[in-house]
LUMMI-249441 format. One record per residue (C-alpha): x, y, z. Coordinates in steps of 0.25 Angstrom, whole numbers, plus 5000, padded with zeros to 4 digits. Example, Ala and Ser with C-alpha at 12.3 -4.5 7.8 and 13.67 -1.06 7.14 Angstrom:
REM LUMMI-249441
504949825031
505549965029
//
This chain:
REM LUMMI-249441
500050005000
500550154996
500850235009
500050355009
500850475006
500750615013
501250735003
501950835014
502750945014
504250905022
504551065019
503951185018
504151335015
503051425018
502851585017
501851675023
500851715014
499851795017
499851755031
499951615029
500851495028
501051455013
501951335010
502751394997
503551264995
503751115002
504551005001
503350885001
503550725003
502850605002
502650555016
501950435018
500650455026
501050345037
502350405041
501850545044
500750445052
501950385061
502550515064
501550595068
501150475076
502650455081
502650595085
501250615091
501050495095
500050375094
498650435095
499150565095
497750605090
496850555103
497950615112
497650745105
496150715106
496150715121
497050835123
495850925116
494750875124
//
């Protein structure tokens, strides 16, 4: 099975244009959608999402 692919920019440039942000050039990769998956939830976390959940109520 093909991995699923997530199109993101690894670098960025942005200018100020007329009060806001605007990205005026990037470097993108391919990275596969199960990677950014395991370190987010390396970084965060298992769960991350009920722990975060619990902290609003």
């Amino acid at each position: 099975m093909e991995p699923k692919m997530c199109r993101i920019p690894i670098q960025a440039r942005y200018e100020i244009i007329d009060g806001e942000a605007v990205m005026v050039s990037a470097e993108w990769a391919d990275i596969p959608a199960d990677d950014i998956a395991l370190y987010l939830i390396q970084k965060l976390g298992p769960n991350f999402w009920e722990k975060e959940r619990e902290a609003m109520t």
